[in-house]
N, C-alpha and C positions, 0 to 999 in steps of 0.2 A: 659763356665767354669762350672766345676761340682760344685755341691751343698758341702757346708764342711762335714767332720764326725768325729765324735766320736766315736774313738773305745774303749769299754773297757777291760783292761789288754793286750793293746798292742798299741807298737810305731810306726808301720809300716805303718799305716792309712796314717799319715800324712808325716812320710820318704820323700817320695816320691813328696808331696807336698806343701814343706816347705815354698818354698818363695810365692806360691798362699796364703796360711794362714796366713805368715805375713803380706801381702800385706793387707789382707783384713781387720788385726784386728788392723792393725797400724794406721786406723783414728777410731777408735770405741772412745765411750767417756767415758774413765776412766780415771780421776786426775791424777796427780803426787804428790809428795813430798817427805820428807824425815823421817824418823824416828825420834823419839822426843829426848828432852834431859837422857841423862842415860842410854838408855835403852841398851840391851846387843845384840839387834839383828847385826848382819854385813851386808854389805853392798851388793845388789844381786852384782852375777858376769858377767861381761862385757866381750866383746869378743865373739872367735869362737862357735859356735852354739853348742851343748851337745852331747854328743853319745846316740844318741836317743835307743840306745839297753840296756843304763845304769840308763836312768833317771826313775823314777816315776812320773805319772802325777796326779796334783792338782788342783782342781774348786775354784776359789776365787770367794766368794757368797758377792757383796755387800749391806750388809745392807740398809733398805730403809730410809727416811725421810719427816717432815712434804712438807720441797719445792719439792722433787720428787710427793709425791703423790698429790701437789696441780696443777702440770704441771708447773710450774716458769722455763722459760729458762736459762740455762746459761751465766753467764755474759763473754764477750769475752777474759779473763784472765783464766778462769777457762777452755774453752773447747781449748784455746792454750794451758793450764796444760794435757788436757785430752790426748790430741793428741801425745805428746810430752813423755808422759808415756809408751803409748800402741807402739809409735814408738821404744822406746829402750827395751821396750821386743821382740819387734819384730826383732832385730837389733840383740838382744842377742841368736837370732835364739831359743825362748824358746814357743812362743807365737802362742797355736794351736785353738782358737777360742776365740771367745768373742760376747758378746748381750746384747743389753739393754732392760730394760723391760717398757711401756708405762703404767702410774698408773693403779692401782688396780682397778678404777672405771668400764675397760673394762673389766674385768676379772668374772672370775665366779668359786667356789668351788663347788668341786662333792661329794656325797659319794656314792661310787660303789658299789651294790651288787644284785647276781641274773641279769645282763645283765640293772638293772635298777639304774638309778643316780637320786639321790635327789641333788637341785640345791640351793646352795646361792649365790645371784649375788654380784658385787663389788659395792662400795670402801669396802671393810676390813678395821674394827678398828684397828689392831693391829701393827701399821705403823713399829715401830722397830725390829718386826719380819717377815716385807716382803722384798722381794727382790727387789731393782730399776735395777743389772747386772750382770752378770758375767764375766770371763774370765777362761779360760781352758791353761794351761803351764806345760810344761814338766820339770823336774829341777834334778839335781841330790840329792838335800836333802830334807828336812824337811823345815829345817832351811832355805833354799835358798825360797820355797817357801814363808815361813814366814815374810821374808826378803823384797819381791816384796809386798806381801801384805800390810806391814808396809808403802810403798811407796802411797799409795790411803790417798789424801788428805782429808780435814774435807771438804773444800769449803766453802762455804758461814755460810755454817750454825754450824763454831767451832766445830765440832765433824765427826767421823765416825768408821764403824766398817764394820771388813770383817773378815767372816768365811772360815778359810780354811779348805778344805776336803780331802781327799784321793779318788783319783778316783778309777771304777773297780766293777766286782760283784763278790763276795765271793768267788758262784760258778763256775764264769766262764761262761761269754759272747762272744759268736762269733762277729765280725766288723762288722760294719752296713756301706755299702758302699753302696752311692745313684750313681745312672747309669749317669743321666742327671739334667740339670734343666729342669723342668716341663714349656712344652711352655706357659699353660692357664697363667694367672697374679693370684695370691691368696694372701692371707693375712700370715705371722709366726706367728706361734703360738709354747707358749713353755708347754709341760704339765708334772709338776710337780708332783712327786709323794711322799707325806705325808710321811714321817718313822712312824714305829709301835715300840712294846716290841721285837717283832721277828727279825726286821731288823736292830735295834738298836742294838741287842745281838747278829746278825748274824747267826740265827738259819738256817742249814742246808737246802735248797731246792732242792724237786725231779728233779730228772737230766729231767725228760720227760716234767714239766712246761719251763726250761730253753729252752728244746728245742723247745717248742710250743714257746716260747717268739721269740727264735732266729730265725724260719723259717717267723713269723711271720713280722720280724722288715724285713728282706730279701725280702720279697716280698712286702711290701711297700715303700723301697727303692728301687728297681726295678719301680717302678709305677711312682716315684718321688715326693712322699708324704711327705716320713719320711726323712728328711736330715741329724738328726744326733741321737744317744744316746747313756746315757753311764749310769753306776750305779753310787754312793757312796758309799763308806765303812763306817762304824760304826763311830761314832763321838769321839772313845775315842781314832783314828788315827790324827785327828783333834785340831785344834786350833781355837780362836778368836783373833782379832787383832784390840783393838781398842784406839782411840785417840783424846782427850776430854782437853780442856784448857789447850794445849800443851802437854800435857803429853801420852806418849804410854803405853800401858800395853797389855801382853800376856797372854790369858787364857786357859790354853793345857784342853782338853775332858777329858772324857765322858762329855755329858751337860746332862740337868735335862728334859727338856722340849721337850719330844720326840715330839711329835704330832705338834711342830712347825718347827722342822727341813725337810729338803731333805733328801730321799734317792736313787734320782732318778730323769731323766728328755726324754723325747722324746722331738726334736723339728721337726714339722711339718706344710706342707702348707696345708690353707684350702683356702676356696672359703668368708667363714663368721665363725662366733663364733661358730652357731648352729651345722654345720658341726666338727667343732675342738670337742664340747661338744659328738657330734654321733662316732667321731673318737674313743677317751676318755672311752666311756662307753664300747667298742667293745674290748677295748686291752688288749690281754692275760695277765696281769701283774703274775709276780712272786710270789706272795703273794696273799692273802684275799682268798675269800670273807670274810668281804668287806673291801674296799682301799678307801681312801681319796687323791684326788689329786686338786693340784689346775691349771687352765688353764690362762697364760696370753699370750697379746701378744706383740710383739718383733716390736720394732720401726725401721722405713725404712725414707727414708729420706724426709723431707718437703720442704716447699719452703724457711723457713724462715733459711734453709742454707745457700742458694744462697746470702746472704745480707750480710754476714761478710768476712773481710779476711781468717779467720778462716776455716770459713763454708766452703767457696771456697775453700780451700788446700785440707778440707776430701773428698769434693767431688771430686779434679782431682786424689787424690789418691785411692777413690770406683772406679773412672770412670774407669782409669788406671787396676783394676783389675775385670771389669766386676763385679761390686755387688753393694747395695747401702749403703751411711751411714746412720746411724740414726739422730731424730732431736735433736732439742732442749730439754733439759728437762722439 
């Protein structure tokens, strides 16, 4: 099976390989539920899969929390919720990637400049502004993906929140199509790239960086490194979607807080961290000197899947499509 991708500003990536994508992110573990009382969102739509020539695609960023970044498993109500979500996105044919992220403690901040990275290692205090997953969905509105968002339950811990983005890069990104899966066994890693004042406001970049970025993601995908990438657009394409003792509430962009948002992600395999950190330092990004990105990595599947009904279902359905699920939280 090929590695997934992410194209940005085009549907055709994944055209072609619809049901591989759903297949794979239809056991990933993102909650379900429903929209709170009042609130005006509707309801996503069910049914035939989208004219992928018509839709926009959007990143739903889940917010993190204290039980993610302490590793606390799910309880077996919660990842039947998880599963039962990502399945009816997938069902709604809308559903082009998805990953979870394993806490902050493994991870590590960069800041890039001159070829050289100054490092801070994890856990990160600032648990409400990290990410535990995401998901990537095609939709035909705003509102539709707003809609799906609204659906990520609180779980355990009575709240949650999920940022939606506008996928794509201003400029204009060529598809990042990975050739194969890479025979060696290595580790995902996802590496996050910081928004600035520039990329927040969308300031013009020279066509000759884009294209140094684009030859450059091509030939890493070629190698079997790079699996997937895409941009973010500005945050004030964007929304928050969050839901706290019951209650939902919508909070349309711009946001304030540039320096903690995404504008940006490569995901790749390495062999260890050190390597994802060497990858990290070397990549032509669009922007800086200097760039802040943050590096974490993407959970694959444990053992203590194997022990639940649950567990069991995601793993004949990873096995079913050749890839693995993630663990426990």
């Amino acid at each position: 099976m090929k590695p997934m991708t992410s194209a940005p500003n085009s549907r055709r990536s994944c055209a072609s390989k619809k049901h591989v994508c759903a297949r794979r992110c239809k056991s990933m573990p993102f909650p379900s539920g429903q929209p709170g009382a009042g609130t005006a969102l509707q309801a996503p739509r069910r049914g035939a899969a989208p004219n992928l020539e018509n839709t926009m695609r959007y990143m739903l960023l889940r917010r993190s929390d204290p039980a993610h970044e302490a590793g606390q498993p799910w309880s077996a109500s919660e990842r039947e919720a998880l599963a039962a979500y990502t399945g009816q996105m997938a069902e709604a044919g809308i559903l082009r990637d998805c990953e979870h992220f394993l806490p902050s403690a493994g991870g590590v901040r960069l800041a890039i400049a001159d070829g050289r990275a100054t490092q801070a290692a994890g856990p990160f205090p600032d648990t409400q502004e990290l990410i535990a997953g995401f998901a990537v969905i095609d939709v035909a509105t705003r509102d539709d993906a707003l809609a799906w968002a609204a659906r990520w339950p609180a779980g355990a811990a009575g709240a949650a929140e999920v940022e939606v983005r506008l996928s794509g890069c201003p400029g204009g990104c060529a598809n990042v199509q990975a050739d194969s899966e890479p025979d060696a066994a290595g580790r995902r890693f996802a590496i996050l790239l910081r928004s600035s004042k520039d990329l927040e406001n969308e300031t013009p970049v020279a066509r000759a960086r884009l294209d140094a970025l684009d030859q450059h993601n091509a030939a890493e995908a070629r190698a079997g490194v790079l699996l997937g990438a895409d941009g973010l657009r500005s945050s004030a394409f964007g929304a928050r979607v969050r839901l706290a003792s019951g209650k939902l509430t919508v909070v349309d962009g711009p946001f304030t807080e540039i320096k903690e948002m995404i504008a940006g992600y490569w995901l790749i395999r390495a062999p260890t961290l050190q390597d994802a950190i060497a990858w990290a330092t070397r990549n032509p990004y669009p922007v800086g000197p200097p760039v802040e990105v943050e590096i974490r990595q993407l959970a694959d599947i444990g053992a203590a899947d194997a022990v639940t009904p649950a567990g069991q279902r995601l793993s004949a359905h990873q096995s079913e499509a050749g890839v693995r699920a993630p663990p426990p939280r």
